[in-house]
C-alpha positions as CSV (number, residue, x, y, z in Angstrom):
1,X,94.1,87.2,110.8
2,X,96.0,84.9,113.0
3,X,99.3,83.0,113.0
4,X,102.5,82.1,114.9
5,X,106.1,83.4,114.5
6,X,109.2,81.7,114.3
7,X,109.8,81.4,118.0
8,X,105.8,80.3,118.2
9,X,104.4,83.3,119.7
10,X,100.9,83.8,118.6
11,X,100.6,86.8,116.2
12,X,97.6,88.7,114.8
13,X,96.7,91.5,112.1
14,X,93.6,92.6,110.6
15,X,93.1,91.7,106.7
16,X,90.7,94.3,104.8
17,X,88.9,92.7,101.6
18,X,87.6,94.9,99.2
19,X,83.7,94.5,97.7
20,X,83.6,91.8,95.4
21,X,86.6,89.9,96.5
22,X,86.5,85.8,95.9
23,X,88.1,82.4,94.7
24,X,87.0,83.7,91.2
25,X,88.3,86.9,91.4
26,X,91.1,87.3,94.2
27,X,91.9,90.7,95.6
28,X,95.7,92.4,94.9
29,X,97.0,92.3,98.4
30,X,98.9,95.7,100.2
31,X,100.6,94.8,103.2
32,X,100.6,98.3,105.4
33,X,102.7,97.7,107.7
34,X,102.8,100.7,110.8
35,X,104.7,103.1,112.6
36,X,106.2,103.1,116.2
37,X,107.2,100.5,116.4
38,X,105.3,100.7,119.4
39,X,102.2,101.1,118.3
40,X,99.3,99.2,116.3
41,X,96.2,98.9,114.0
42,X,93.9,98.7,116.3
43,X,93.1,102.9,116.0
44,X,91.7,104.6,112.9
45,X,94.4,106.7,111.4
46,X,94.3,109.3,108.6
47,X,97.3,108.7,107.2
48,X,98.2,105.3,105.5
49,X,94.0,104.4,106.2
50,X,93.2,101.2,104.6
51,X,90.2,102.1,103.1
52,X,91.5,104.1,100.0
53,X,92.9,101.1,99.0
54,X,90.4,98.8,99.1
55,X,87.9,101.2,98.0
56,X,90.4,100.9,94.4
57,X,89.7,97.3,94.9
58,X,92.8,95.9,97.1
59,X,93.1,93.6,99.8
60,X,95.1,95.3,102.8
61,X,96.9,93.4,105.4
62,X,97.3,95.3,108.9
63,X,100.1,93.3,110.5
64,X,101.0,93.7,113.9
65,X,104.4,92.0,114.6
66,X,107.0,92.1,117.1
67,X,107.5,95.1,118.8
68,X,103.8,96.1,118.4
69,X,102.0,97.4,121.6
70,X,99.0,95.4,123.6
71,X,100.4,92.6,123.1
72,X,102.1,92.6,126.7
73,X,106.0,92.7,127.6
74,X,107.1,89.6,125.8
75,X,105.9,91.3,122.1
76,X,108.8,94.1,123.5
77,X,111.3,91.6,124.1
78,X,111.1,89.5,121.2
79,X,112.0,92.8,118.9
80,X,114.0,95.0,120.8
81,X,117.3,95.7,119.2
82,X,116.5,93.3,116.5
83,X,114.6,96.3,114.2
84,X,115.1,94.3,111.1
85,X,114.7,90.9,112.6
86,X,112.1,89.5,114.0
87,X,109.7,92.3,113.3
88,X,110.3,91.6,109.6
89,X,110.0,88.2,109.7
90,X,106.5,88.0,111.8
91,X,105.5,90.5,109.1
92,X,106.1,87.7,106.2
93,X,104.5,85.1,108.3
94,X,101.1,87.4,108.2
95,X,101.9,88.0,104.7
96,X,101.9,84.1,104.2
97,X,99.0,83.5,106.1
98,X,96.9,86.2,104.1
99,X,98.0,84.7,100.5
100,X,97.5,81.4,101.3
101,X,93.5,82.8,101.4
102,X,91.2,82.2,97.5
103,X,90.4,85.2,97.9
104,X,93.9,86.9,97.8
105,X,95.8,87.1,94.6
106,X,99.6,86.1,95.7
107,X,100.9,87.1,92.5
108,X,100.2,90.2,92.8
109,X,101.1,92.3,96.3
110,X,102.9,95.2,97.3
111,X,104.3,96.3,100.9
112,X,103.7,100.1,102.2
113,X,104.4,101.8,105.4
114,X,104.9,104.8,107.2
115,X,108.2,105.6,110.0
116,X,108.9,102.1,111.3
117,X,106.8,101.0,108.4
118,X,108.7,102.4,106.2
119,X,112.0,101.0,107.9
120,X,110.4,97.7,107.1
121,X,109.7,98.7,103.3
122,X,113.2,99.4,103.2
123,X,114.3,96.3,105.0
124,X,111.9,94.0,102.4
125,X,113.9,96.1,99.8
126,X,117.1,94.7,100.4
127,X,116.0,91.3,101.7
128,X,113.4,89.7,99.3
129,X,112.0,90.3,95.9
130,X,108.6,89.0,96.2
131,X,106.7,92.3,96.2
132,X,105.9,94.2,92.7
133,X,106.1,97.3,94.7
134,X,107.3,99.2,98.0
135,X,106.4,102.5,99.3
136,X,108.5,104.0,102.1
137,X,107.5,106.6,104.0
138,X,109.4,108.5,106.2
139,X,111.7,105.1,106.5
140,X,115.0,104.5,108.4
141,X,117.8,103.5,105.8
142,X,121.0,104.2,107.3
143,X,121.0,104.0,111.0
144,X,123.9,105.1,111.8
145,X,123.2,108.5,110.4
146,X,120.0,108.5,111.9
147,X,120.9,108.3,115.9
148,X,123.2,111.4,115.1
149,X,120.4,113.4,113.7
150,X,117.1,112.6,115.1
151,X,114.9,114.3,117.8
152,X,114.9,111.1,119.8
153,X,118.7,110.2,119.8
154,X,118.9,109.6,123.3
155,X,116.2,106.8,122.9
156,X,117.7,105.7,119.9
157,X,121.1,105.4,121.3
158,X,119.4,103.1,124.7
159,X,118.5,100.5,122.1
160,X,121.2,100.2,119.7
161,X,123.8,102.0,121.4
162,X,127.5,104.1,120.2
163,X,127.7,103.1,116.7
164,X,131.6,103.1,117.1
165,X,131.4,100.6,119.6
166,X,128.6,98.4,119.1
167,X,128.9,98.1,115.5
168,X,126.9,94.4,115.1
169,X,124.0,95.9,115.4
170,X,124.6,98.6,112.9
171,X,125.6,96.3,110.8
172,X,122.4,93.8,111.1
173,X,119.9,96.0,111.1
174,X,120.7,99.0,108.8
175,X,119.4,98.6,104.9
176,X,121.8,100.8,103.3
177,X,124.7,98.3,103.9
178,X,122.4,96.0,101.5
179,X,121.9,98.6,98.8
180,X,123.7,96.3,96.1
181,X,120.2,94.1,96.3
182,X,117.6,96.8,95.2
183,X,115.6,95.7,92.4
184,X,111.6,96.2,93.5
185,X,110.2,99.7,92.1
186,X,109.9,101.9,94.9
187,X,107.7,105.4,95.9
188,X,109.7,107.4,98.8
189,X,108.0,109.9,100.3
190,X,109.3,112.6,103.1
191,X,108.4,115.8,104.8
192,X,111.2,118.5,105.0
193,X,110.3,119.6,108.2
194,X,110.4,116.0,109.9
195,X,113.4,115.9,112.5
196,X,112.0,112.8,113.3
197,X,113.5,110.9,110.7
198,X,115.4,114.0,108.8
199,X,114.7,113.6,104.9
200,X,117.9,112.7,104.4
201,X,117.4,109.1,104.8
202,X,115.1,109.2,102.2
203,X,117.3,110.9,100.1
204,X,119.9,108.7,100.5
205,X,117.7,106.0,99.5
206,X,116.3,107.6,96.2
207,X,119.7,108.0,95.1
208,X,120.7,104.6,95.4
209,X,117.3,103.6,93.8
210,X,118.7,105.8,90.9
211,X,122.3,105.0,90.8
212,X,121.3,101.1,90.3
213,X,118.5,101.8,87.8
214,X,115.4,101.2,89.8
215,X,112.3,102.1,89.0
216,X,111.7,105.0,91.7
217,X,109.9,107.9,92.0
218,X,110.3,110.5,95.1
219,X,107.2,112.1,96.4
220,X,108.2,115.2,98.8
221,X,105.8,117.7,100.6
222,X,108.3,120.4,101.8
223,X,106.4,121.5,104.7
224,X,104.9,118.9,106.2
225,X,106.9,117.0,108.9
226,X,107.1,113.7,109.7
227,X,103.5,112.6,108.8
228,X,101.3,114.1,106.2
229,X,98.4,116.5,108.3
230,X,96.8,118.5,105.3
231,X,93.6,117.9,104.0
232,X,94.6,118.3,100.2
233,X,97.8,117.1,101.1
234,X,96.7,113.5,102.3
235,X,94.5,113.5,99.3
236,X,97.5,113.8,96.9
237,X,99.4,111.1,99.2
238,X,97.0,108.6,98.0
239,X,96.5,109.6,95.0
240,X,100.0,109.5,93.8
241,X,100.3,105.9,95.7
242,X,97.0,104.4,94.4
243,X,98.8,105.6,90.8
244,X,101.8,104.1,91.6
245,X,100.5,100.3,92.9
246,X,98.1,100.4,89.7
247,X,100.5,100.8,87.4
248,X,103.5,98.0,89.0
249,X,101.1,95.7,91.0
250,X,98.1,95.8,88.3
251,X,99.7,96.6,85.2
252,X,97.4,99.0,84.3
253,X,98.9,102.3,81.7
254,X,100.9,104.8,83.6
255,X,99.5,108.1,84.1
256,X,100.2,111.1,86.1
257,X,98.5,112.0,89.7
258,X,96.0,114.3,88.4
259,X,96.7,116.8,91.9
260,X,100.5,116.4,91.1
């Protein structure tokens, strides 16, 4: 899958049909976006793995936008300290290019991701409403609390800087400023033993989700950190997720994850 961002820089991502998938009968698209940010879908991960989804019959979009690694230095520069700029928007221009596919059913698409991923689940949250669902996993809401209570505050702090000084970027890239413009069901899922991104910014983001009457549900695996590693674990991860998309993307009756 191949565009260009905003700026023109050429961007790619892979796009995952599932069996059957045509003009006559277009896929539900799942935009997974990944973690790092430096990093990629170019490896085969366990967690967040495309094929559970389109083995249920979705479409998946991998994007890999600003920020991304093997792209070479400029893919750094055009997203760093801009978290919830250009990132996000090369994400939507894959996301464009991928609907505007037959085979792709634009009316009916979700967003999911994991870490960074999730930061830009959370971002989509408060910035557009043309998703039927989100799922944010292990996301960034509220940076500021973040670069206080993260293992990696000293790299945190070299890109954004003191908080009580530099205060624009804070202020531009952090979701939770924008929590008046939640509307899109979400799933947030954490591990409380992740000191990566500390539960807590998932937690903060549930409640809002509950204080403004959003459809929400909050998936926590108390000892797992900040992926998901077990076996069974992993298999209720997507089973709760698959349940979730079915029923807001696809319509389809409600029912509990049977390993829940």
């Amino acid at each position: 899958m191949h565009t260009t961002g905003d700026d023109g820089f050429a961007l790619r991502g892979w796009l995952v049909l599932p069996e059957g998938a045509t003009a006559e009968h277009p896929a539900p698209l799942l935009v997974l976006t990944h973690g790092g940010p430096q990093g990629s879908w170019s490896d085969w991960p366990w967690l967040w793995n495309p094929w559970p989804f389109a083995a249920r019959g979705y479409g998946v979009l991998l994007p890999d936008p600003a920020l991304s690694s093997g792209y070479g230095q400029r893919m750094q520069e055009r997203g760093r300290g801009d978290f919830g700029g250009r990132p996000y928007r090369d994400v939507l221009a894959l996301t464009d290019a991928a609907l505007a596919r037959a085979d792709v059913d634009p009316h009916r698409t979700a967003l999911a991701g994991w870490s960074y991923g999730g930061y830009l689940a959370n971002r989509a949250a408060t910035r557009t409403d043309r998703f039927s669902a989100l799922v944010s996993h292990a996301g960034l809401w509220n940076l500021e609390s973040l670069q206080a209570a993260t293992d990696l505050h000293a790299y945190f702090r070299s890109i954004f800087g003191d908080p009580r000084v530099l205060r624009d970027r804070y202020e531009a890239d952090s979701p939770h400023l924008e929590a008046a413009a939640l509307t899109t069901p979400m799933l947030v899922v954490h591990g409380g033993a992740d000191a990566r991104v500390p539960e807590g910014q998932s937690r903060e983001l549930y409640h809002e989700l509950q204080r403004r009457d959003v459809p929400a549900g909050f998936l926590y695996f108390p000892d797992e950190s900040h992926g998901v590693e077990a076996p069974g674990q992993l298999r209720l991860l997507y089973e709760t997720v698959l349940t979730f998309l079915d029923y807001h993307v696809l319509g389809e009756k409600w029912r509990r994850p049977e390993l829940l």
